[in-house]
C-alpha positions as CSV (number, residue, x, y, z in Angstrom):
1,X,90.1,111.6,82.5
2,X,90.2,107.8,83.0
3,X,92.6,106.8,80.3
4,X,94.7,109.3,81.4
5,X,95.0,108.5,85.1
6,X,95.3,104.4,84.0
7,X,98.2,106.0,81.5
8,X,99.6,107.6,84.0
9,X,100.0,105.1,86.9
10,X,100.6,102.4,84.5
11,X,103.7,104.4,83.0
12,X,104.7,105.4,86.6
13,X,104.8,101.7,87.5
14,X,106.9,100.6,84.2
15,X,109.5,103.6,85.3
16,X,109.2,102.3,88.7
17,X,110.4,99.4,87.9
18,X,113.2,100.7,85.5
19,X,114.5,102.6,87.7
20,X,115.0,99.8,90.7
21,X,116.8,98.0,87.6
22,X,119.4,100.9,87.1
23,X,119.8,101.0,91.0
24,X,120.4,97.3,90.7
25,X,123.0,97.4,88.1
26,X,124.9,100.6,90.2
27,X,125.1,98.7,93.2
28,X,125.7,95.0,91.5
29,X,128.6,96.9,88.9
30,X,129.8,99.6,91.6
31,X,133.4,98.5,91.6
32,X,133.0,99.0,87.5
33,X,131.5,102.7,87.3
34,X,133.1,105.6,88.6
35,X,131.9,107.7,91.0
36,X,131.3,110.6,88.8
37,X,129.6,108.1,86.3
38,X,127.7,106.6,89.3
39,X,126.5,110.3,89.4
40,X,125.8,111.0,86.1
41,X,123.7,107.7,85.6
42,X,121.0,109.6,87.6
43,X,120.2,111.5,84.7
44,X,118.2,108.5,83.7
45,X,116.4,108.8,86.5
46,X,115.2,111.8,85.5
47,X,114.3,110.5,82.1
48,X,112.0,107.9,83.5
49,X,110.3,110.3,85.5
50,X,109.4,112.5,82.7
51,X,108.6,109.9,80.7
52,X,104.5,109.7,81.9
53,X,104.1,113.5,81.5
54,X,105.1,113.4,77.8
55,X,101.9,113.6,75.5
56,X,101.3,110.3,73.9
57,X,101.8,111.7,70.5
58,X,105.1,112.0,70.7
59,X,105.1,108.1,71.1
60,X,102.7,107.2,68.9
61,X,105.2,106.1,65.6
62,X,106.7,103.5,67.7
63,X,103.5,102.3,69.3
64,X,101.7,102.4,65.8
65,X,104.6,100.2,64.6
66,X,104.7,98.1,67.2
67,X,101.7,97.4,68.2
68,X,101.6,97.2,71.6
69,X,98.8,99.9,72.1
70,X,96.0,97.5,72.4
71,X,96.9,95.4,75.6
72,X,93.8,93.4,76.5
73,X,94.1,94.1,80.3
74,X,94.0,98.1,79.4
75,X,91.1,97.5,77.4
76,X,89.5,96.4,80.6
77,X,90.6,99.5,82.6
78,X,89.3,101.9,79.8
79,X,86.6,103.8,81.1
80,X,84.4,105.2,78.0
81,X,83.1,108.7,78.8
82,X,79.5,108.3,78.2
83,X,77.3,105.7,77.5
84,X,74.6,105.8,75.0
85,X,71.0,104.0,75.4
86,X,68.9,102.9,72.6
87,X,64.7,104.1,72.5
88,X,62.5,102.0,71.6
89,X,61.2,104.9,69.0
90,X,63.2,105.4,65.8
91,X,62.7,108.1,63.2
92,X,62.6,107.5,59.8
93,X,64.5,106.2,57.0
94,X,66.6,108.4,54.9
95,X,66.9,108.0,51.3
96,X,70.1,108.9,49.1
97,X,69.4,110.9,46.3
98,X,71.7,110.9,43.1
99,X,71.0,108.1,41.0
100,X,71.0,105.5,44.7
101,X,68.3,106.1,46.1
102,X,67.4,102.6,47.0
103,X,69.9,102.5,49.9
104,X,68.1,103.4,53.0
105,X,69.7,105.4,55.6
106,X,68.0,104.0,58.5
107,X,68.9,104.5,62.0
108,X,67.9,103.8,65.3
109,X,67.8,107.3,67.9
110,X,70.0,107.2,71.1
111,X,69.8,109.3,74.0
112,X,73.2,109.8,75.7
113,X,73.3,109.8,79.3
114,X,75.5,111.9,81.6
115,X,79.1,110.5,81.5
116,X,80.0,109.7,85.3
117,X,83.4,109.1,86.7
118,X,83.9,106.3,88.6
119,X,83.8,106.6,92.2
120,X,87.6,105.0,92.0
121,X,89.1,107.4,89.9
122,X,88.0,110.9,91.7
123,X,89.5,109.2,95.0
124,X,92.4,108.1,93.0
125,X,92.7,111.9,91.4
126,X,91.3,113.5,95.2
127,X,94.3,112.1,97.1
128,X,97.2,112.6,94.6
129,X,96.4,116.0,94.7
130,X,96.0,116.1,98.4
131,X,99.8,114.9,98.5
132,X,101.2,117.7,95.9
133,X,99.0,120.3,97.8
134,X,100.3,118.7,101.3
135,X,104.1,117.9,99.8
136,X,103.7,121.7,98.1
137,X,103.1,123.3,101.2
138,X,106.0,121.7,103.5
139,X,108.7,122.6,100.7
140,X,107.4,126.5,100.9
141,X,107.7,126.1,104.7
142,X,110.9,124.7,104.5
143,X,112.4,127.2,102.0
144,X,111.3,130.5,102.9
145,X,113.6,129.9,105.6
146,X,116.3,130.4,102.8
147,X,114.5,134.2,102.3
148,X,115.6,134.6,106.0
149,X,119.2,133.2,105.3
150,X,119.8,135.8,102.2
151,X,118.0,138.9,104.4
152,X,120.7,137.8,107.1
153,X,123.8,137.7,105.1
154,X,126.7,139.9,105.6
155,X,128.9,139.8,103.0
156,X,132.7,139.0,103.5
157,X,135.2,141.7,103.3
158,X,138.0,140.3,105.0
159,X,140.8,140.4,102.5
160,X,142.8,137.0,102.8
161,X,138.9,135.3,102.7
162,X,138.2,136.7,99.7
163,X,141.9,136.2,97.9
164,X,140.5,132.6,99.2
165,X,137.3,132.7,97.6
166,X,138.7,133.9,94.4
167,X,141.5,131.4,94.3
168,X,139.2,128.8,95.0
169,X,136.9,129.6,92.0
170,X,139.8,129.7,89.9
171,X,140.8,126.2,90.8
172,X,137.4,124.6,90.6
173,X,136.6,126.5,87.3
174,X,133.5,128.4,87.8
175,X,132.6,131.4,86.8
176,X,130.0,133.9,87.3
177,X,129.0,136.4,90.3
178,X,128.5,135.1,93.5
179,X,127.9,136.4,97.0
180,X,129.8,134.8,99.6
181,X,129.1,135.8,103.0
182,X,128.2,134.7,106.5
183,X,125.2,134.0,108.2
184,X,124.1,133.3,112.2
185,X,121.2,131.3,110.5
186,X,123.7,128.7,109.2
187,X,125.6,126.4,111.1
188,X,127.4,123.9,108.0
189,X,128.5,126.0,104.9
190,X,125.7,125.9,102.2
191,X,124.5,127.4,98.9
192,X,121.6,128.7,98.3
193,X,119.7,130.7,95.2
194,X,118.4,129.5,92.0
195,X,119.3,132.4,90.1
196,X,121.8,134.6,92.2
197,X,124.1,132.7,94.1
198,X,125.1,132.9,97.9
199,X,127.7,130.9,99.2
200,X,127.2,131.0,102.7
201,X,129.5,130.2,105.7
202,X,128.4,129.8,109.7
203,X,129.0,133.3,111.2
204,X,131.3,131.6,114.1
205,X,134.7,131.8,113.0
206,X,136.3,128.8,111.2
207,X,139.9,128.5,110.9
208,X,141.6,129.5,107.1
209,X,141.6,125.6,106.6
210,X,138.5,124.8,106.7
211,X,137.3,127.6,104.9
212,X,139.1,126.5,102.0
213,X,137.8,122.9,101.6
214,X,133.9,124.4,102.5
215,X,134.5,127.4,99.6
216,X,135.9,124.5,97.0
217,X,133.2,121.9,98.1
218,X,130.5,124.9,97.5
219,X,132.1,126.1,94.7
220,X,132.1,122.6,93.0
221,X,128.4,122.2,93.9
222,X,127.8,125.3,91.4
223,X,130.0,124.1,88.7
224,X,127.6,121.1,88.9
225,X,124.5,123.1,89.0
226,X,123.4,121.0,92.1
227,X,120.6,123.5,93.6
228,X,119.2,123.5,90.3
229,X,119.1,119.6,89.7
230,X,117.8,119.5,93.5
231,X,114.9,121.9,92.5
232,X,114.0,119.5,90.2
233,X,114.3,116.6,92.8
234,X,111.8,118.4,94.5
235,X,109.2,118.7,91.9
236,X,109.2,115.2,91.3
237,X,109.2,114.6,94.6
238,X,106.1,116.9,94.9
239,X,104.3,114.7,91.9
240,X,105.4,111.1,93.4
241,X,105.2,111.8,96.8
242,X,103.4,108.5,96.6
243,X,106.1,106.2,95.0
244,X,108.6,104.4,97.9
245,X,111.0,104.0,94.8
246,X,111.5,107.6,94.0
247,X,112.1,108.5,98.0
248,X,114.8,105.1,97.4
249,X,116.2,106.9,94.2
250,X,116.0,110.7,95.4
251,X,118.3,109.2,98.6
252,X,120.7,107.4,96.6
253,X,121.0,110.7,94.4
254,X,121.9,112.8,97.0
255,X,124.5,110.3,97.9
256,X,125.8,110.5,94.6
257,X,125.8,114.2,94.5
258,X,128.0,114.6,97.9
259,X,130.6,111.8,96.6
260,X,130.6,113.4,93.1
261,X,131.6,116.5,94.7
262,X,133.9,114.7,97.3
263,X,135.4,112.9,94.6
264,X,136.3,116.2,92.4
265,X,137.8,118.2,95.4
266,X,139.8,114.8,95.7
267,X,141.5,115.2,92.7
268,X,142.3,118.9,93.3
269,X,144.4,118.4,96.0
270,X,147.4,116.2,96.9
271,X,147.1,113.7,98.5
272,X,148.4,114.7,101.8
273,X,145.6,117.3,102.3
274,X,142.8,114.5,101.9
275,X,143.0,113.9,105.6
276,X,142.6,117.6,105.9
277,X,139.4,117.6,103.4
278,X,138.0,114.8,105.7
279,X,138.6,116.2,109.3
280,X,137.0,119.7,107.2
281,X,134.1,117.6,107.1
282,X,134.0,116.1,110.7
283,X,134.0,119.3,112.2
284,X,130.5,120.2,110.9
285,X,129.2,117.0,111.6
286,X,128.3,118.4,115.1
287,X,126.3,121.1,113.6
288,X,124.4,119.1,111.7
289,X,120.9,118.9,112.4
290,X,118.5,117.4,109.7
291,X,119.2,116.9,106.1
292,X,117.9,119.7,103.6
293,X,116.3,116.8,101.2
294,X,113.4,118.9,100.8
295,X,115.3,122.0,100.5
296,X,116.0,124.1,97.6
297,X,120.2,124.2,98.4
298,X,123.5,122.4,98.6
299,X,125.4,122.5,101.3
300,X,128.5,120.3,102.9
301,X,126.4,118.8,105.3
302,X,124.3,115.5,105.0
303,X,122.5,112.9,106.6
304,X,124.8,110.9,109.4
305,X,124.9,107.7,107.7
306,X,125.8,109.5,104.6
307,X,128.4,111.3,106.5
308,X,130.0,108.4,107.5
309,X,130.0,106.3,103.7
310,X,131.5,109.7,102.6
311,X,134.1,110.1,105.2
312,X,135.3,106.2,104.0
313,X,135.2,107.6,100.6
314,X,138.0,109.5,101.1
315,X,139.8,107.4,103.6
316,X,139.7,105.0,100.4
317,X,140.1,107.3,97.3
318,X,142.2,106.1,94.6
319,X,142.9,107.9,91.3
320,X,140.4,106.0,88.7
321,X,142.2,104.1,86.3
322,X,141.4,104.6,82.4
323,X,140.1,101.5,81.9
324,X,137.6,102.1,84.7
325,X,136.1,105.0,82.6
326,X,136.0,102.8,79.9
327,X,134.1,100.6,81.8
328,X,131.5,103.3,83.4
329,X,131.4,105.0,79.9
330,X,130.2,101.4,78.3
331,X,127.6,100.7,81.5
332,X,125.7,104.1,81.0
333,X,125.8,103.7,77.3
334,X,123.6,100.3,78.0
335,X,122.2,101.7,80.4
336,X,121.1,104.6,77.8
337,X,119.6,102.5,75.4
338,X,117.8,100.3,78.3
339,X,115.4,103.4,79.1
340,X,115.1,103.9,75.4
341,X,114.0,100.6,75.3
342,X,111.0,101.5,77.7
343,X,109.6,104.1,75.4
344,X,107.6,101.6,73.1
345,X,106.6,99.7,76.2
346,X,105.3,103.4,78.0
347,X,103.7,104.0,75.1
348,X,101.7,101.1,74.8
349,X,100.0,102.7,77.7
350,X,99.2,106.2,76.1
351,X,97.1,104.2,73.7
352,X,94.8,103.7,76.6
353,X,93.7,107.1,75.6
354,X,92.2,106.0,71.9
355,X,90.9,108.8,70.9
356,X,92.9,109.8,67.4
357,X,94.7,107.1,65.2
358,X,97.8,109.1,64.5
359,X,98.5,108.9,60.7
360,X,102.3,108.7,59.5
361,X,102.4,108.8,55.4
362,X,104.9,110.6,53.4
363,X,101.8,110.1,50.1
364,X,99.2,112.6,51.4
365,X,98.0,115.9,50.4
366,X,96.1,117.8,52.3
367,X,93.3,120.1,50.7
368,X,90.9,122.0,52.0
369,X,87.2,121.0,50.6
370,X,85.2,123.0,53.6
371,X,83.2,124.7,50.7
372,X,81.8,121.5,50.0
373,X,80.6,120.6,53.7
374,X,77.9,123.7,54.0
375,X,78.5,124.4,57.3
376,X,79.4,120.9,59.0
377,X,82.2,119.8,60.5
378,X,83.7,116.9,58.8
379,X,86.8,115.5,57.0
380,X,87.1,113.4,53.5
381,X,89.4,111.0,53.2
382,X,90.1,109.6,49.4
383,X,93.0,106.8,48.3
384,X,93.9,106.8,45.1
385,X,94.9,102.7,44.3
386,X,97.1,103.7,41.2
387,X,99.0,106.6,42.6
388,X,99.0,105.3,46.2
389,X,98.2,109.0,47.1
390,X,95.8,110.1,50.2
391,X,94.1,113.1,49.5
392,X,92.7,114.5,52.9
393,X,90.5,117.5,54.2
394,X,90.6,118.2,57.8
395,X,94.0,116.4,59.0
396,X,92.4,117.0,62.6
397,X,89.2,115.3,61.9
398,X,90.6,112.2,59.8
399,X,92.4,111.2,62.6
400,X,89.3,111.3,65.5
401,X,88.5,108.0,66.3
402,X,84.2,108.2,66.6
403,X,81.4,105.9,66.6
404,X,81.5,103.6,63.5
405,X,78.0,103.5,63.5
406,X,76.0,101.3,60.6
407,X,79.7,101.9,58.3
408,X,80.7,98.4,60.7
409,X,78.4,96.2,59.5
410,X,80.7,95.4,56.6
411,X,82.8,93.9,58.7
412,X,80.0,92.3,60.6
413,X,79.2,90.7,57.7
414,X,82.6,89.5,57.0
415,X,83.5,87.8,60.6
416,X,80.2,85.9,60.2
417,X,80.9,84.5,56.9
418,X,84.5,83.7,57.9
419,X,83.1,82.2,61.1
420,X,80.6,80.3,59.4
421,X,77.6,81.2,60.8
422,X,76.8,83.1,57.7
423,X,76.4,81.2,54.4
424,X,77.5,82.5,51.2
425,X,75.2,81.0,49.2
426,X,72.5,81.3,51.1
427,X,72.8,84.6,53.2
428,X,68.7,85.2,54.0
429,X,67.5,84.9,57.7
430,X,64.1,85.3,58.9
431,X,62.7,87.8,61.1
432,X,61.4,86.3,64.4
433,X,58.2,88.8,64.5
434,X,59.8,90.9,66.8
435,X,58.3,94.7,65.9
436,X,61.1,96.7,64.8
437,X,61.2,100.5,64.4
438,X,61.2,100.7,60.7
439,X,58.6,98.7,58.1
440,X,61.5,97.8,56.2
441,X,62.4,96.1,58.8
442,X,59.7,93.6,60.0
443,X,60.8,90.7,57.3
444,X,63.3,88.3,56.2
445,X,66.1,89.8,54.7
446,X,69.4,88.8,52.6
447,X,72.4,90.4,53.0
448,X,72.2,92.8,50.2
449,X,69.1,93.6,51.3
450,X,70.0,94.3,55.1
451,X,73.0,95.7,54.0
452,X,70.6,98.3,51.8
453,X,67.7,98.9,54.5
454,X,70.9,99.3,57.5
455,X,68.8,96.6,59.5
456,X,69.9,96.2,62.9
457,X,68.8,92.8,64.2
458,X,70.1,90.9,60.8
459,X,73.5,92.3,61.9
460,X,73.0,92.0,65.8
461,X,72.0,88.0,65.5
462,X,75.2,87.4,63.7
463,X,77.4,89.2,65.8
464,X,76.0,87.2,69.1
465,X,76.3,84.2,67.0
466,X,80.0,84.8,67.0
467,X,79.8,86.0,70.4
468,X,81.8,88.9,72.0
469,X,85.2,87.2,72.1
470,X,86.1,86.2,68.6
471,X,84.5,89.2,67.7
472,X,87.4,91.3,69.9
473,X,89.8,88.9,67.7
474,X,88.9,89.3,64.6
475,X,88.8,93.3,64.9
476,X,92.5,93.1,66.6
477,X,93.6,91.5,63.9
478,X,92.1,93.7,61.7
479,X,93.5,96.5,63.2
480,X,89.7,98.2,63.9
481,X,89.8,101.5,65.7
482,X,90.4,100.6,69.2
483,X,89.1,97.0,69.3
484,X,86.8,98.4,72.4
485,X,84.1,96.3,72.6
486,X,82.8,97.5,76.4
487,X,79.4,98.6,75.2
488,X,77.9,95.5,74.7
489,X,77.4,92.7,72.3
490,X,74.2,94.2,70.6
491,X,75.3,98.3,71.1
492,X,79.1,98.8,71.1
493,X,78.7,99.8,67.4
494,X,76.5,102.5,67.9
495,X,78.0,105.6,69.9
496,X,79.4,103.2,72.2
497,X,82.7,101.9,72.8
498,X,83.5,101.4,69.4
499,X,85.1,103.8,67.4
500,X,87.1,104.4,64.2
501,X,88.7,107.4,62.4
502,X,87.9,107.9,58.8
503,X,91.9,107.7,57.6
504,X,91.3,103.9,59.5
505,X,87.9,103.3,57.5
506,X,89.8,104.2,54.4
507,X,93.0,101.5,55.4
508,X,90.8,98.9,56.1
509,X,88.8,99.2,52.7
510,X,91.6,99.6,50.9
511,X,92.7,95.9,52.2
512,X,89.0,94.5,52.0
513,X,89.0,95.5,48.0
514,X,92.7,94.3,47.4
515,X,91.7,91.4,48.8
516,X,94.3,91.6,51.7
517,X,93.1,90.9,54.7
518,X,92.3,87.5,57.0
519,X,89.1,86.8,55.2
520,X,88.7,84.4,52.3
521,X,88.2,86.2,48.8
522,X,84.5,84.7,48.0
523,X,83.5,86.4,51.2
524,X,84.9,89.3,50.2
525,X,83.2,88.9,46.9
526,X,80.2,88.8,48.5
527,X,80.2,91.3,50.5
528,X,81.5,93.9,48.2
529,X,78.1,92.5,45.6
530,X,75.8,93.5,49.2
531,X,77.5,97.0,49.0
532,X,76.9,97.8,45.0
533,X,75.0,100.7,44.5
534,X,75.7,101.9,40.7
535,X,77.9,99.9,38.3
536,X,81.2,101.3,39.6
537,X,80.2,102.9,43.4
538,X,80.0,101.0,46.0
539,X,79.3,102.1,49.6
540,X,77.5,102.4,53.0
541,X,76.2,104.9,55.2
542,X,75.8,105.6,58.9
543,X,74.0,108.0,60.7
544,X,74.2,109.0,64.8
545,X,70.5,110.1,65.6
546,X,70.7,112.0,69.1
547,X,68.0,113.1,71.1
548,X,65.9,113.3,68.0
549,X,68.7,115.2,65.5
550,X,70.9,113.6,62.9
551,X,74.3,114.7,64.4
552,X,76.9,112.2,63.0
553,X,77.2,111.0,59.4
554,X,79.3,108.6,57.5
555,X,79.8,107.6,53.6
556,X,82.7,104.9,52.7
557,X,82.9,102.8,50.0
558,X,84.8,102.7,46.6
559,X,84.7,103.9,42.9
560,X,85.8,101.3,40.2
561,X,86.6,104.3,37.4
562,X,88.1,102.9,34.0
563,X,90.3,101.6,35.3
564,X,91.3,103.4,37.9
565,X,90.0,102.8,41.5
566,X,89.4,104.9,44.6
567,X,88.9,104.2,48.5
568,X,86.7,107.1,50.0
569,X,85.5,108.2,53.5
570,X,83.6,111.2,54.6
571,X,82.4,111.8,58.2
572,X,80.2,115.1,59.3
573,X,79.0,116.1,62.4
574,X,76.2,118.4,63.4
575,X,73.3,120.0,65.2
576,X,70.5,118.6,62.8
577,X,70.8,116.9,59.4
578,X,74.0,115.3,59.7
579,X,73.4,112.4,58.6
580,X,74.9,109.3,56.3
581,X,72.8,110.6,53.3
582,X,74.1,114.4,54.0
583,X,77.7,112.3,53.9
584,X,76.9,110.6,50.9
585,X,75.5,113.8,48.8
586,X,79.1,115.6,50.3
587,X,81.1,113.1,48.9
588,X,79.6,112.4,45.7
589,X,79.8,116.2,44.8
590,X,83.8,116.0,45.7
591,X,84.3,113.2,43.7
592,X,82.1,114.9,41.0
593,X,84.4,117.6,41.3
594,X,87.1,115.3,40.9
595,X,85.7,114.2,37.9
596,X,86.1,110.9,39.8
597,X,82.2,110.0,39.6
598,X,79.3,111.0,38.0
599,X,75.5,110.1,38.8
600,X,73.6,108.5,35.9
């Protein structure tokens, strides 16, 4: 919940602050745009408030491209949903079978603890829903009052009214069924109904004149489909009732909208009749009052400051020149591709939830292999280096980001050679007597040897050797999962904070064995001798032990095949017996299957 509330008020800031730079540009430009252009410029608005409710994954190409998911500040607000606590017992190791069976499959049991929300975030979540349910509940009030105005119409059947009506509609352009009719509820002409449409006029009589102007400025207000784009004011209005820039925006809007229509009743008529049009208006100002901003209609009324900038309007109107909608046609184009322009930043924020690692790649085939996972849930992920082709079971599961477990001490290894605090030629460090969970453990050990027995603390003392910041550098630049080193120097690895999806774990190989990648090639070399099991398999395992149970499992590696190679990950999950040697026996029969590998 977390990510998505920091996703979430970190997009509606970005927007925020895109939409005070379109109101900028409208009011800095105003002589160059139109006044039907000034109007239509709000769709952006609209755009930029949508913009934090899309799902992330429709983002995700861009922010995968651009890299901007990852900003350090978010990784700070990320708030992990559960924490997990090492025991001091441990269970024991696990031998691979299959022609490897020297490589231990130790690991160390964790008990998870019961995720809690910060205090922060449930006030955060308790009060924006206290606004939509407060804002929610003042819209109903306010609108059922339209209920009353449509139970209270009586329709028009005076003759020269409705030759009126009907010639007005003509002129305007709309078409369609509509009501018109009067109403002692009203006292400024309005329109009201989302789906069937009343076009209602104050019961006291109004001369011929003025019924004509209120009919065409209604009518227009139709053709524009103004109570529906008001409906929709209000909804966002209901979600950011908290955000001073949308009540800014939503009032310049409605401005827009009355001029917009003022504007296009304007160039119906001479000019002779403007006055007309604009003493039409005058005489409702009286009757006028409060503004129906919250209300789900259109009427010729208004606010009476906004009466009086629209009663200038028309004192001023001049026909706009071409080259001024040349000018507002350019500025919204810009404008346009401004707010498209805030996509990859927006997005950089839906990263926050890091979760899946969304995988683009036109060279994949997708296969199911379930037979071969006996009742686990898991996904295989194998790269074929000749063919460049991804063959991949379980699209959903390749792309869950999870606990790298013991599989991220290859890289472990690799920072603390690059760093130095690991010698090449000389890779043994001594145990400091410290008891440790498994036999295998209580000595010195090299790196082949640690990397074979999974031990902890050989790992562990390297990793604070290069100490928690250059460690969040080097995996940045690696591209690791989600860089999220929150858990803790010694645990983050370990159903922590960490965490990696096997299409990632099969990338990342792929570079470490073509040597491409920030590390120099003789630690590569050496690493990739620590992870030899046979002559042409190479690989390590982790296991997730959870309240006693195996429940998560991981084989990587690669297969040097005459020739031919192949980057492999499998990842299970399950009650009991899940596992890095249940991963390892999984993928060794797929690629058996393959005839990829074969056990001496």
């Amino acid at each position: 919940m977390s990510p998505l509330v920091v996703y979430f008020l970190a997009a509606t800031f970005v927007s925020s602050i895109g939409m005070l730079f379109i109101l900028l540009v409208k009011k800095g430009l105003k002589k160059h745009i139109s006044v039907r252009w000034q109007y239509k410029m709000n769709s952006l608005f609209f755009v930029l408030l949508a913009i934090p409710f899309i799902p992330d994954g429709f983002f995700s190409s861009l922010t995968t491209s651009l890299n901007l998911g990852n900003l350090l500040w978010l990784n700070i607000l990320r708030f992990e949903g559960g924490q997990m606590v090492n025991t001091p017992t441990a269970v024991g190791g696990i031998g691979l079978t299959d022609g490897v069976g020297w490589l231990q499959d130790f690991a160390v049991p964790i008990t998870p603890t019961t995720p809690e929300y910060p205090l922060l975030i449930l006030i955060i979540i308790g009060v924006w829903f206290a606004g939509i349910i407060a804002f929610t509940s003042v819209i109903l009030r306010g609108n059922k009052n339209l209920r009353l105005i449509k139970e209270s119409v009586k329709l028009i059947e005076d003759k020269e009214v409705l030759s009126l009506f009907f010639h007005c509609k003509a002129l305007v352009g709309v078409k369609g069924n509509m009501m018109l009719g009067t109403s002692v509820l009203v006292k400024v002409p309005m329109t009201v109904g989302f789906f069937k449409t009343f076009i209602v006029l104050p019961a006291e009589k109004i001369s011929l004149n003025d019924t004509r102007y209120a009919l065409l400025h209604e009518l227009t207000h139709c053709k524009n489909k103004d109570i529906q784009i008001n409906s929709l004011m209000c909804l966002f209005q209901i979600l950011y009732w908290f955000n001073p820039v949308v009540y800014l925006v939503f009032k310049q809007m409605r401005l827009d909208r009355e001029l917009a229509c003022d504007t296009a009743i304007l160039e119906m008529l001479p000019n002779a009749y403007h006055v007309l049009y604009g003493a039409t208006l005058l005489n409702f100002v009286s009757a006028i009052s409060r503004p129906s901003e919250l209300f789900l209609t259109a009427g010729m009324g208004g606010s009476e400051p906004q009466i009086i900038k629209r009663i200038k309007h028309i004192t001023s109107y001049t026909t706009e020149s071409g080259l001024l909608k040349v000018k507002s046609v350019c500025i919204f184009v810009v404008m346009g591709i401004f707010i498209f322009c805030q996509i990859p930043i927006i997005s950089a924020f839906a990263s926050s939830d890091d979760s899946r690692f969304h995988f683009q790649a036109d060279n994949v085939l997708y296969k199911d292999l379930s037979y071969f996972f006996d009742g686990f849930e898991g996904s295989f992920v194998l790269y074929d280096l000749e063919s460049s082709l991804y063959t991949i079971h379980n699209r959903e599961m390749s792309e869950m980001r999870v606990s790298p477990l013991s599989t991220y001490k290859i890289f472990s290894a690799l920072i603390a050679l690059e760093t130095g605090y690991l010698d090449a030629s000389n890779t043994v460090q001594q145990w400091d007597g410290t008891p440790q969970p498994f036999e295998a453990w209580n000595q010195n050990h090299n790196l082949a040897s640690a990397m074979q027995s999974s031990v902890n603390w050989y790992f562990q003392y390297f990793d604070a050797q290069v100490g928690l910041e250059t460690l969040r550098s080097y995996l940045a630049l690696l591209h690791y999962g989600n860089r999220n080193l929150s858990g803790g120097l010694t645990d983050f690895w370990i159903e922590s904070s960490l965490r990696i999806s096997p299409v990632e774990q099969v990338k990342l190989l792929r570079n470490v064995y073509l040597n491409d990648t920030i590390f120099e090639g003789d630690h590569i070399d050496t690493v990739k001798d620590a992870l030899r099991l046979t002559a042409n398999l190479s690989g390590k395992t982790g296991t997730g032990i959870i309240n006693g149970r195996a429940a998560n499992g991981w084989f990587i590696g690669y297969i040097e095949n005459e020739g031919s190679s192949f980057i492999f990950a499998t990842y299970i999950q399950g009650d009991d017996n899940a596992g890095g040697s249940m991963a390892a026996q999984i993928t060794l029969s797929i690629l058996a299957d393959k005839g990829i590998y074969y056990a001496n």
